[in-house]
VEXMARPA-602394 format. One record per residue (C-alpha): residue number from 1; z, y, x; residue in three letters. Coordinates in steps of 0.25 Angstrom, whole numbers, padded with zeros to 4 digits. Example, Ala and Ser with C-alpha at 12.3 -4.5 7.8 and 13.67 -1.06 7.14 Angstrom:
REM residues 2
   i    up north  east  aa
   1  0031 -0018  0049 ALA
   2  0029 -0004  0055 SER
REM end
This chain:
REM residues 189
   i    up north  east  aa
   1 -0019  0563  0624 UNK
   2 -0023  0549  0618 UNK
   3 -0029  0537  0622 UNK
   4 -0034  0527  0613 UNK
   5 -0045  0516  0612 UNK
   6 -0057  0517  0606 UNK
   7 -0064  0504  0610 UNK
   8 -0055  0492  0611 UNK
   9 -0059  0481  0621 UNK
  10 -0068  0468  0616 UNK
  11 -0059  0459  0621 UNK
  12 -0046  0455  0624 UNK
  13 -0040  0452  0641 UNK
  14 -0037  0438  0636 UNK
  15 -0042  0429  0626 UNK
  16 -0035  0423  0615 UNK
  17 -0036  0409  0620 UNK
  18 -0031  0413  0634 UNK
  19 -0020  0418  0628 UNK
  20 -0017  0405  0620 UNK
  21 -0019  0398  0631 UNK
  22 -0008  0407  0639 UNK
  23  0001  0404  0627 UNK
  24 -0001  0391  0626 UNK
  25 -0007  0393  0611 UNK
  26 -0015  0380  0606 UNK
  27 -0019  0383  0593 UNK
  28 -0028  0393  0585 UNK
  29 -0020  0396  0574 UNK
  30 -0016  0409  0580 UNK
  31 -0026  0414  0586 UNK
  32 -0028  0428  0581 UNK
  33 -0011  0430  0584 UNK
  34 -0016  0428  0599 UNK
  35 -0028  0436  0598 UNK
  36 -0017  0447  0591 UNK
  37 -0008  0445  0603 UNK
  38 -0019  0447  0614 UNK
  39 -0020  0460  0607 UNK
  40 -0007  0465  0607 UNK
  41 -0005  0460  0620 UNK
  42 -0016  0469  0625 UNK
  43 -0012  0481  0619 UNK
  44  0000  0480  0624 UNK
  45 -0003  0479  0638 UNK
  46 -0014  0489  0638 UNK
  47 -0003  0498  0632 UNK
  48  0008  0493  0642 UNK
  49 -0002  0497  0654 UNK
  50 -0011  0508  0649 UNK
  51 -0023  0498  0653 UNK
  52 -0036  0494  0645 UNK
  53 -0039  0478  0648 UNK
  54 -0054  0475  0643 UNK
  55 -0063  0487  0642 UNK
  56 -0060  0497  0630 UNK
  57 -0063  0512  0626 UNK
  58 -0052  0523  0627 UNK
  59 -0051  0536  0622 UNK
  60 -0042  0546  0629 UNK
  61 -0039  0561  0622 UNK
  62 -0034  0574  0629 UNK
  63 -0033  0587  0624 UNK
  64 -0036  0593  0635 UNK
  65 -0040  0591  0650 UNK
  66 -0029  0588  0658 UNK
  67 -0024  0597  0672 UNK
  68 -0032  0593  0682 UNK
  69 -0043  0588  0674 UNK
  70 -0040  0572  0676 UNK
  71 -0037  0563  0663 UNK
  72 -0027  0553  0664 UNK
  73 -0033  0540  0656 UNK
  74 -0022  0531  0654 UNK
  75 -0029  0521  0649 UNK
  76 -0034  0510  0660 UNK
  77 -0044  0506  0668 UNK
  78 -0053  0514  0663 UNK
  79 -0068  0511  0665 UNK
  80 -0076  0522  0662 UNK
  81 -0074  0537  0654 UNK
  82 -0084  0536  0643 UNK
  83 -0084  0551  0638 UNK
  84 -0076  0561  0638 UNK
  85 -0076  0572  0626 UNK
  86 -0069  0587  0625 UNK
  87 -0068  0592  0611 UNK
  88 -0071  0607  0609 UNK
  89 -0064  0616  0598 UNK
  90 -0074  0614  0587 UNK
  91 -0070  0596  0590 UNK
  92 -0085  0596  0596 UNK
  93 -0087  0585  0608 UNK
  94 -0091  0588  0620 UNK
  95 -0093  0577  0631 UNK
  96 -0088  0578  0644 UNK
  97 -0097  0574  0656 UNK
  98 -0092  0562  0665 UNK
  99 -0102  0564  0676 UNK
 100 -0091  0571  0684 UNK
 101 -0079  0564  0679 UNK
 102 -0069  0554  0689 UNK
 103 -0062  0543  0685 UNK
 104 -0052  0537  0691 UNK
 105 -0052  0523  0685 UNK
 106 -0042  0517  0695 UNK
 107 -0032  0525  0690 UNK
 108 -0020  0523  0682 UNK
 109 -0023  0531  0673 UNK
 110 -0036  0533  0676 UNK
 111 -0041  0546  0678 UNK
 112 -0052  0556  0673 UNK
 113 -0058  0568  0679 UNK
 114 -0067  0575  0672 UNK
 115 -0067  0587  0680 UNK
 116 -0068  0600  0670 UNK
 117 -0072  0596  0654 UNK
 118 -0071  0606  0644 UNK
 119 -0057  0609  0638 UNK
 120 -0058  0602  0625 UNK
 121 -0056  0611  0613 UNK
 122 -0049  0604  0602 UNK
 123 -0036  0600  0602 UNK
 124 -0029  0587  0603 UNK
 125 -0039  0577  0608 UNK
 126 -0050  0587  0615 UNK
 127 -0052  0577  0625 UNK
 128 -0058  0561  0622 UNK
 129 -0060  0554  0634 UNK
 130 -0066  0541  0632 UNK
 131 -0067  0528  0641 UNK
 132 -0068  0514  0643 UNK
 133 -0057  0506  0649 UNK
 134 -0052  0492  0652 UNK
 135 -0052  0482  0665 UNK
 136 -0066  0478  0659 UNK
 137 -0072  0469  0647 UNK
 138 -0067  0455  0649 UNK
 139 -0054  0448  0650 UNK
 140 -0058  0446  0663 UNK
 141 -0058  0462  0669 UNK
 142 -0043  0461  0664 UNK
 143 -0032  0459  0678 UNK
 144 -0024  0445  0674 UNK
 145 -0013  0450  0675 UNK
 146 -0015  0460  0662 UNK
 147 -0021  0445  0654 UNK
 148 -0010  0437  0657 UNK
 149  0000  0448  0651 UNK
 150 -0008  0448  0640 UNK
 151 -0006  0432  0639 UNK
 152  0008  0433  0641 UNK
 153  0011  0444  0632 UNK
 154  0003  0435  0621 UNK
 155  0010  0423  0624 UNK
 156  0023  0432  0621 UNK
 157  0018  0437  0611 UNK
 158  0014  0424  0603 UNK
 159  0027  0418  0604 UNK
 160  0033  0429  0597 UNK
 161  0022  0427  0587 UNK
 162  0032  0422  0574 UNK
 163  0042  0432  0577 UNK
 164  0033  0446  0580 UNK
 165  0021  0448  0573 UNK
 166  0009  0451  0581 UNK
 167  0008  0465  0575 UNK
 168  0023  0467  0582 UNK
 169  0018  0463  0597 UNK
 170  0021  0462  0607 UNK
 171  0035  0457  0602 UNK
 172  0039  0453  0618 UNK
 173  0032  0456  0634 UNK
 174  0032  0443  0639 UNK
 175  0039  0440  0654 UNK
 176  0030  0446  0664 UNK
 177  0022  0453  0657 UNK
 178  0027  0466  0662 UNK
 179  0025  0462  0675 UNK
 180  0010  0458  0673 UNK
 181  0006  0472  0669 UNK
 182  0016  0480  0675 UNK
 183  0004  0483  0688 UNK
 184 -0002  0490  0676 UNK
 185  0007  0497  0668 UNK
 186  0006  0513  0667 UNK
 187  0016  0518  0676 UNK
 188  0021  0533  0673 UNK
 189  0030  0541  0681 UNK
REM end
C-alpha cells in the first residue's frame, strides 16, 4: 500500500503577510524564507495529522482488495473518489465503476466500499485509487485552530532561522502547538 500526492494544492492555509504579521516581521527582505516556512509548516502538520488542508489530488495503491471489501484512506477529508483502476496480468487498465460505491467521508479514515471489483492481476500496485482531498480551496474552508499552528510553528521556526537552515526544519514545536492539533491527530490502537 502507498499514498502519495499527485496534484498539490494552489494555495497555502495562511498567507505570507499573515504570517509576518503574527511574527511581528516588518520587513521584505526575507520573504521567500517565510513563504519556505509556511511550507514546511504545512507539511508537517498534514503529516502530524494525516489531514489535507486546501483541496489536493491523492493516489492510494493496494495490491489487492481488502477483507471485507472496504478501503481504509488514510488521507483526510476526502471530498470525492475520482477513479478507481485494477490492473490485469498483461498491466492493462480497467476502470472500476463508482455508480455503486459508498464513501464514508466523515470517517477517520475515510472509508471506500466498492462492493465487488475484479481481483487485480499484477502485482505490487494492482489497485490505484484516486481522489480529491482537502477542507476546500481557500484559506477560508481551513478550521482556525490548524492556521494559527501553522502561525505559531512559523514564528518558531523563524527565530531559529541563523542557526537551522530551512532545509533542516522544523528545528523546534512551538508551546501549544500540540495542543492546537491534537483534536485531529491520527490516533491508533
Amino acid at each position: 500500500m502507498a499514498l502519495f500526492r499527485t496534484e498539490p494544492p494552489s494555495a497555502q492555509p495562511v498567507t505570507s503577510s499573515d504570517a509576518k504579521a503574527f511574527a511581528r516581521i516588518e520587513t521584505s527582505d526575507e520573504d521567500d524564507l517565510v513563504a519556505t516556512l509556511i511550507a514546511v509548516a504545512t507539511e508537517h502538520i498534514e503529516a502530524a495529522t494525516g489531514l489535507a488542508l486546501l483541496t489536493q489530488k491523492w493516489r492510494l495503491t493496494l495490491d489487492a482488495w481488502p477483507r471485507g471489501g472496504i478501503v481504509e484512506i488514510a488521507c483526510s477529508p476526502v471530498q470525492t473518489v475520482d477513479e478507481v483502476q485494477v490492473y490485469d496480468a498483461g498491466g492493462r487498465p480497467s476502470l472500476v465503476d463508482l455508480s455503486s460505491s459508498v464513501l464514508d467521508a466523515k470517517a477517520r479514515p475515510a472509508r471506500l466500499y466498492l462492493g465487488s471489483p475484479a481481483a487485480p492481476g499484477r502485482m505490487p500496485n494492482g489497485i490505484e485509487i484516486d481522489f480529491t482531498a482537502g477542507f476546500g480551496d481557500t484559506a477560508a474552508d481551513v478550521p482556525d485552530a490548524l492556521k494559527q499552528a501553522i502561525l505559531l510553528h512559523v514564528a518558531r521556526m523563524y527565530e531559529f532561522r541563523g542557526a537551522v537552515s530551512a532545509e533542516n526544519q522544523p528545528a523546534a514545536i512551538p508551546p501549544g502547538y500540540d495542543r492546537l492539533i491534537a483534536p485531529w491527530r491520527r490516533r491508533s490502537l
